[in-house]
Structures are given as structure tokens and as C-alpha cells.
Backbone as a chain_set.jsonl record, in Angstrom:
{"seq": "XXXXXXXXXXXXXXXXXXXXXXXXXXXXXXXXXXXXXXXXXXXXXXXXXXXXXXXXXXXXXXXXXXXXXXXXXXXXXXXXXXXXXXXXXXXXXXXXXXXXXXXXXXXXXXXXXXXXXX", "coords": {"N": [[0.838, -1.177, 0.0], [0.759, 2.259, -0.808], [2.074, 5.147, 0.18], [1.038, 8.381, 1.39], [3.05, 11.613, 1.81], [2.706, 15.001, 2.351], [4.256, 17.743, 2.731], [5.074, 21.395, 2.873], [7.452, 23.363, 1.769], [8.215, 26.061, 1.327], [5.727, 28.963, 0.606], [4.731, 28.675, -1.758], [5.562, 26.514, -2.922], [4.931, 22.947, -2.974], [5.855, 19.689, -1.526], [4.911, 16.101, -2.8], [5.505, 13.335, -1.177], [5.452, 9.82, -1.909], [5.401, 6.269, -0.855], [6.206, 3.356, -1.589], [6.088, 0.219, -1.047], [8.361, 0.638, 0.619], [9.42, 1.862, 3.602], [8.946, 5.215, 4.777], [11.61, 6.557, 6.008], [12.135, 9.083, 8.504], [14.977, 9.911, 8.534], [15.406, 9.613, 5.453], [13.222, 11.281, 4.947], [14.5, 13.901, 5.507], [16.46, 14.215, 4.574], [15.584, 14.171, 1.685], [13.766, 16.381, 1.432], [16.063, 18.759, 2.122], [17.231, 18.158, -0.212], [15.232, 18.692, -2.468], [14.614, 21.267, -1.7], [16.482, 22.604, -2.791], [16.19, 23.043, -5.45], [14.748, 25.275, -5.558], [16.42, 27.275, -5.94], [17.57, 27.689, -8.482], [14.923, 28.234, -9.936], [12.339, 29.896, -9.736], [9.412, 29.845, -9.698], [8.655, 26.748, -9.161], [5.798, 25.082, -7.98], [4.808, 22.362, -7.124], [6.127, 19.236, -6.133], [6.246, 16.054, -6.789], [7.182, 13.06, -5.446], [8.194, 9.785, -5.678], [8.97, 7.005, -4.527], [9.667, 3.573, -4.975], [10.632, 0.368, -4.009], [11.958, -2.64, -5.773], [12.406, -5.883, -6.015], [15.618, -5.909, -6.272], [16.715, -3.315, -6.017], [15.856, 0.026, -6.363], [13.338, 2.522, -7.106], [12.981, 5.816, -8.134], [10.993, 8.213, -8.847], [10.365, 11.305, -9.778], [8.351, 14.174, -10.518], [8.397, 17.754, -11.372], [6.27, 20.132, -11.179], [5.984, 23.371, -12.915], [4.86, 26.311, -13.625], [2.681, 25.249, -15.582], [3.98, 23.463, -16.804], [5.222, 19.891, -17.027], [8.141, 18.327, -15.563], [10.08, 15.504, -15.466], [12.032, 12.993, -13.655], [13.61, 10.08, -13.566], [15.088, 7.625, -11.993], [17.343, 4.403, -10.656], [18.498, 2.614, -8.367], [20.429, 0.355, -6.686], [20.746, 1.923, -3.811], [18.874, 3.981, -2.109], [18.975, 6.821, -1.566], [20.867, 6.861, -3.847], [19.724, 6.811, -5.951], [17.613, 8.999, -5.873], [19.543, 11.052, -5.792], [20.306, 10.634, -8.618], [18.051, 10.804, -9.75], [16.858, 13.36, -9.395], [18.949, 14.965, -9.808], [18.477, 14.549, -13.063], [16.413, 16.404, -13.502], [16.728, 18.687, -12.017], [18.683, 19.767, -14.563], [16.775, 19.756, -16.095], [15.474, 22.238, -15.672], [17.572, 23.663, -15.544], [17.606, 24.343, -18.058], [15.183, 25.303, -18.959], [14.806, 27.485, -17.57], [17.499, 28.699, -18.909], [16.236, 28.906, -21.417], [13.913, 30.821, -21.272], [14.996, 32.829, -20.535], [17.398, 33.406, -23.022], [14.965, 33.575, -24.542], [13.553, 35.781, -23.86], [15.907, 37.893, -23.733], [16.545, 37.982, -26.286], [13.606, 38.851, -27.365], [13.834, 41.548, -26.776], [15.901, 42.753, -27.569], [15.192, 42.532, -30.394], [12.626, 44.064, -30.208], [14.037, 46.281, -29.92], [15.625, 47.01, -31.763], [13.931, 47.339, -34.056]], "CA": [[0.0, 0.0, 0.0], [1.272, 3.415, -1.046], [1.848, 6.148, 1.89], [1.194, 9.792, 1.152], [3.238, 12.478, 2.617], [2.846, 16.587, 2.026], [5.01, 18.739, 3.193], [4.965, 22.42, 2.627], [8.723, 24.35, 2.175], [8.052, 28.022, 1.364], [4.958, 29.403, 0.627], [4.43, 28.012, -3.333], [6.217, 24.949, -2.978], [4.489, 21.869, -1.94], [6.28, 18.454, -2.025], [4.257, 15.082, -1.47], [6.608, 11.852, -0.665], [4.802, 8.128, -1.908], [6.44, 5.343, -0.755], [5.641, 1.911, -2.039], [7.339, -0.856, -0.198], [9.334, 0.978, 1.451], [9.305, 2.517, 4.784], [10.034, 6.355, 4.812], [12.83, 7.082, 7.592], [12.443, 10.616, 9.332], [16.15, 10.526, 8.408], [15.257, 9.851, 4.217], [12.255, 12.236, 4.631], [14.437, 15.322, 5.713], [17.417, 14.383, 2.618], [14.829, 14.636, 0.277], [13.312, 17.556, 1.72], [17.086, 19.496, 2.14], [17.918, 18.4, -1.687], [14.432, 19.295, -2.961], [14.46, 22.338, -1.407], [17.779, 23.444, -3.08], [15.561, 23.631, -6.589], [14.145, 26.496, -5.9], [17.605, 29.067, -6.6], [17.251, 27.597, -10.216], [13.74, 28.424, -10.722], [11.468, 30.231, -8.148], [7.88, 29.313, -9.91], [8.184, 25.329, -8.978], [4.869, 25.005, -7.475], [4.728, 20.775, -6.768], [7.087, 18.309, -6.285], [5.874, 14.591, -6.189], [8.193, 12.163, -5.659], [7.52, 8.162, -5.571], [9.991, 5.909, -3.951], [9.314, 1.985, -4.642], [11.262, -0.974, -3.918], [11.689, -3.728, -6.504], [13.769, -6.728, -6.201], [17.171, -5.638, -5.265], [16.767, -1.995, -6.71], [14.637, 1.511, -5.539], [13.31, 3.107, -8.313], [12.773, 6.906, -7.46], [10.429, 8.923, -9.997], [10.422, 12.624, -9.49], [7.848, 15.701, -11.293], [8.354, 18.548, -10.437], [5.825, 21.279, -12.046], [6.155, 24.768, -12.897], [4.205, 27.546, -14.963], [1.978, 24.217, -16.082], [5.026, 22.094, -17.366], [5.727, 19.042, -15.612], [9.694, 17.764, -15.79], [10.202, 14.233, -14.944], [13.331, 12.697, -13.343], [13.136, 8.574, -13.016], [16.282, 7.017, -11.496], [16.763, 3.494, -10.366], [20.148, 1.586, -8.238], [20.744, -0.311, -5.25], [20.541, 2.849, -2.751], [18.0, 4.385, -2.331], [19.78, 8.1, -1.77], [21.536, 7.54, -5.24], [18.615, 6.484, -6.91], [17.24, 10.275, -5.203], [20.179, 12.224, -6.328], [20.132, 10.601, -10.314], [16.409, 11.156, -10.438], [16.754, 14.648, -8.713], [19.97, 15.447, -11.629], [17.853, 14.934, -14.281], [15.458, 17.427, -13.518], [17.595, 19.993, -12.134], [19.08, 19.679, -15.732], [16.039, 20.469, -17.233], [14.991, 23.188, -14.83], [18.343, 24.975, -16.227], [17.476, 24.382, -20.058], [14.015, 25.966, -19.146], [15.099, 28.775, -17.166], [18.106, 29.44, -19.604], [14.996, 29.211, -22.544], [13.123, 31.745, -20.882], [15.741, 34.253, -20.395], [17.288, 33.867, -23.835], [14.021, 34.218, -25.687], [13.342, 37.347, -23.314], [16.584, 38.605, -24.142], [15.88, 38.034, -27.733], [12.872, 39.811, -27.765], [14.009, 42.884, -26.306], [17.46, 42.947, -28.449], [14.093, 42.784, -31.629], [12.061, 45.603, -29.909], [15.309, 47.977, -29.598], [16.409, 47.664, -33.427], [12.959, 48.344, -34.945]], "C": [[0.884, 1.242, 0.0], [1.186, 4.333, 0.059], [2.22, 7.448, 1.108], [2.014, 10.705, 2.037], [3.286, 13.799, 2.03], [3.394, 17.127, 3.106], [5.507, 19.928, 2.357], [6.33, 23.323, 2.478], [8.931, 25.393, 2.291], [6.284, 27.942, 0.901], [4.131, 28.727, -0.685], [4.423, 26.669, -3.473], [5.888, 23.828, -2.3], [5.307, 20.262, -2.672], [5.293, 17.083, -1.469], [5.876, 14.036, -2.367], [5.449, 10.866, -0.836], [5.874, 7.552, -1.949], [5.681, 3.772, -1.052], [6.687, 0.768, -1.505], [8.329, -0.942, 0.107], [8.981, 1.635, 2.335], [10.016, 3.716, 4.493], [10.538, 6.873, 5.993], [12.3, 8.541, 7.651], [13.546, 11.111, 8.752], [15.982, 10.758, 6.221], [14.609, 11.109, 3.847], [13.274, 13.724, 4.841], [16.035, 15.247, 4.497], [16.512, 14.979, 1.677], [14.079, 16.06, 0.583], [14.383, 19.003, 1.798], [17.322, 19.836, 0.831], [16.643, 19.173, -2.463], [14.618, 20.979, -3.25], [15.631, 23.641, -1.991], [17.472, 23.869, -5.214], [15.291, 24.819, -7.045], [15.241, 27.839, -5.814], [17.58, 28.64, -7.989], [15.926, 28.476, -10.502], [12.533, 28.518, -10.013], [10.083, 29.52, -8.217], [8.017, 27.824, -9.532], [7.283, 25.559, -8.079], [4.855, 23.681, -6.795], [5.57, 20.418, -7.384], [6.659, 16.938, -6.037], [7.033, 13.828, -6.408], [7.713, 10.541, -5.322], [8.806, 7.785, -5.362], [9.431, 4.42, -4.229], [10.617, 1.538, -4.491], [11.247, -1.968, -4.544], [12.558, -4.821, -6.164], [14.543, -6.22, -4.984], [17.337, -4.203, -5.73], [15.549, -1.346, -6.112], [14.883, 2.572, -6.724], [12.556, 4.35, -7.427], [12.109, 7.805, -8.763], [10.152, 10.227, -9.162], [9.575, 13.866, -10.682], [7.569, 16.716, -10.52], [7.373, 19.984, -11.869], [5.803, 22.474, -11.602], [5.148, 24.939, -14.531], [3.707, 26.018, -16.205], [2.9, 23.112, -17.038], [5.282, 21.568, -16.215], [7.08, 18.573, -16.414], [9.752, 16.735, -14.797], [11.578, 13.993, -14.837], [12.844, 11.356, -13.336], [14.821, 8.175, -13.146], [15.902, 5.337, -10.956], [18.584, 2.704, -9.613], [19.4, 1.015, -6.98], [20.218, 0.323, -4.13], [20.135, 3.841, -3.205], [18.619, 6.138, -2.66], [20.587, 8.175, -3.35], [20.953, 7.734, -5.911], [17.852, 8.381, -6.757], [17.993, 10.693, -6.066], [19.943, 11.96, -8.126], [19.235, 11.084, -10.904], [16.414, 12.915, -10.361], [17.54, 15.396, -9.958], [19.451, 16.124, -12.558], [16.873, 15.874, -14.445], [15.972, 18.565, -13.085], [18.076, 20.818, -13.733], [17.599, 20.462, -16.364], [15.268, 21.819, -16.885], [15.637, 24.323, -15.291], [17.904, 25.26, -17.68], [16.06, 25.167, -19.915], [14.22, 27.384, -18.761], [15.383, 29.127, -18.247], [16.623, 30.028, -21.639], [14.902, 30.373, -22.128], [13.949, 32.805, -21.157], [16.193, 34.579, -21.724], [16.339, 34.181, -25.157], [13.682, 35.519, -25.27], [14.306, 38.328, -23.996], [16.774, 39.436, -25.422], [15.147, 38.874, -28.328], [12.663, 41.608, -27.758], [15.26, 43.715, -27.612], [16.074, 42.879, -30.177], [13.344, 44.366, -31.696], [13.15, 46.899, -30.066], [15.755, 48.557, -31.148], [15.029, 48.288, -34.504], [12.315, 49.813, -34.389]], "O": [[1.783, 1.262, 0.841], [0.235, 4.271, 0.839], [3.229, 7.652, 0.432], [1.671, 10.605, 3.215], [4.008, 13.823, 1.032], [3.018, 16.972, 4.268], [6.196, 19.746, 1.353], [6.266, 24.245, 3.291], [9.677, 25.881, 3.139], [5.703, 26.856, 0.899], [2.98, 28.313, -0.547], [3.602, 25.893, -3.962], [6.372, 23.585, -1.195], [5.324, 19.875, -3.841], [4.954, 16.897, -0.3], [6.647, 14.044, -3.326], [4.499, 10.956, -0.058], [6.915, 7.802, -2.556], [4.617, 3.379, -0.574], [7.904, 0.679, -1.672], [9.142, -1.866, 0.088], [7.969, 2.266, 2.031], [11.184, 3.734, 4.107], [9.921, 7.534, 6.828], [12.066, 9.07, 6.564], [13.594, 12.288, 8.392], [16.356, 11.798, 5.679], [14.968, 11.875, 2.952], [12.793, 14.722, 4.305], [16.449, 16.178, 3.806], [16.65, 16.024, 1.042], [13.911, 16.779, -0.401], [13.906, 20.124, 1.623], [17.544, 20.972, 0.412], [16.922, 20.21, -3.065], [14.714, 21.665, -4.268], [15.697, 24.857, -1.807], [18.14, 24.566, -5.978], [15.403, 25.361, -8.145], [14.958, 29.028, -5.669], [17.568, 29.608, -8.749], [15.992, 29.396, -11.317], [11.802, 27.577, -9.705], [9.593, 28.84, -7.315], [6.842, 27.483, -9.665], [7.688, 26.273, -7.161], [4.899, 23.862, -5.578], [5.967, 20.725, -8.508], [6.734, 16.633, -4.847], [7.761, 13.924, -7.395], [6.727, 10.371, -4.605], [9.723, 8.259, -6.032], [8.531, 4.148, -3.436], [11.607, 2.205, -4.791], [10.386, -2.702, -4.058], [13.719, -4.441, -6.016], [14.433, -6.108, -3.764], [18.543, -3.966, -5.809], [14.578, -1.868, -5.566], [15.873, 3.168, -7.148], [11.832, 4.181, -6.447], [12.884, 8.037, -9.69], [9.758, 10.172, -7.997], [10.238, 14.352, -11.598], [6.896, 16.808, -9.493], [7.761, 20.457, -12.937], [5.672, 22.831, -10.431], [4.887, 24.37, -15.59], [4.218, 25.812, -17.306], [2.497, 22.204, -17.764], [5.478, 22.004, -15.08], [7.121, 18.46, -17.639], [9.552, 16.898, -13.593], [12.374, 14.526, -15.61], [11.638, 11.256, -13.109], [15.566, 8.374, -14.106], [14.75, 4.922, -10.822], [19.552, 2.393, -10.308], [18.277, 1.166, -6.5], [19.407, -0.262, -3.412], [20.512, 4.527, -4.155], [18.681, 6.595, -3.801], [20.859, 9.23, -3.923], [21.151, 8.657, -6.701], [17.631, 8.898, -7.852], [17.524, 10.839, -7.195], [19.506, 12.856, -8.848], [19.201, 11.618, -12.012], [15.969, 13.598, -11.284], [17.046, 16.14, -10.805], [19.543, 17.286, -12.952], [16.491, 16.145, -15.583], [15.708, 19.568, -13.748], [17.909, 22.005, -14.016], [17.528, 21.537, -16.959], [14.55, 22.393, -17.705], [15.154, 25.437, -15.492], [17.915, 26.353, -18.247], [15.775, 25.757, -20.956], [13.881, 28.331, -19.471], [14.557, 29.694, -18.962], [16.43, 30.964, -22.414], [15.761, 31.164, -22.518], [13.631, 33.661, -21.981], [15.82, 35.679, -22.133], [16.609, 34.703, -26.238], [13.505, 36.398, -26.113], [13.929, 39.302, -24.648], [16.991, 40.619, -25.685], [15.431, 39.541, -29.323], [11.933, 42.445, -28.289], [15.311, 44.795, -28.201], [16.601, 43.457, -31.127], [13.353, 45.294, -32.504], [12.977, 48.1, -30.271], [16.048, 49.663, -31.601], [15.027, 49.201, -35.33], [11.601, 50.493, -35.127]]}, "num_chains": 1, "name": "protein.A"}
């Protein structure tokens, strides 16, 4: 059976935690809540963060969306430990958090450097 957790970090930002056959430690819950929480100097609008933890086998597959300004960006990681499986999944979405920011800014930039010459 799946276990919900929400927890609130700033004011915008809500993360829930599912765990699927796994038990979530106090000590896992406040990693993922430290690293989460280090998203938001990339990219202030993240609104929700869900994250899913299961247990398969001999592996902990960790799926991560985190949405902003109605895009969702998916992370899915998968090893041995559980914390790596966290940081790989966590990576890949950081990653795309920068490629969206940096979007944003150089189409802004763009448009301004258009407006100035006509």
C-alpha cells in the first residue's frame, strides 16, 4: 500500500513523498526535503514536487515531477541505494529546470534585443 506524505517548504512549494514498499525514515524524509528544497535558486515558480519511492527486487526506483508555470519535468532514477537512486532522479530534472530557465531568459533577451532595433 502506497503512503502519502505533504510537506509544505516556502509558501508556493508543496512536495508530497509516496512510498511503495518501502518505509520512509524521518532521516530519508528530511534528505529529500534538504535536496528538494535546493531547486528552488534555479527556478522560483516550482509550485509541486511529487516524488515516488518503490522498492523492486534488489533496486529503488525513485520517480520525481516537479511542475512549474503548467510544465511538468520528470526525473526517473533506479540503483541499489535508495539516496543515489534520489540524487540521479533529482539530476535529471535539475538539468532540465536549467534548459528551461536558460529558454526563458534567452528568448526574453531576444525579444528585447528585436524591440530595440525596430
Amino acid at each position: 500500500m502506497a503512503k502519502h506524505k505533504v510537506f509544505k517548504m516556502h509558501d508556493k512549494l508543496h512536495i508530497t513523498i509516496t512510498s511503495k514498499q518501502i518505509e520512509l525514515t524521518p532521516k530519508l524524509r528530511d534528505y529529500i526535503q534538504q535536496k528538494t528544497s535546493k531547486l528552488t535558486k534555479y527556478f522560483s515558480n516550482i509550485s509541486d514536487i511529487h516524488i515516488t519511492i518503490s522498492e523492486e527486487k534488489y533496486r529503488h526506483v525513485v520517480e520525481i515531477n516537479a511542475l512549474t508555470n503548467g510544465i511538468t519535468m520528470p526525473g526517473k532514477a533506479e540503483h541499489s541505494d535508495v539516496h543515489t537512486a534520489f540524487d540521479k532522479a533529482l539530476s535529471k530534472v535539475e538539468g532540465q529546470i536549467r534548459r528551461y530557465k536558460d529558454k526563458i531568459v534567452t528568448h526574453a533577451s531576444k525579444q528585447e534585443k528585436t524591440e530595440s532595433i525596430s
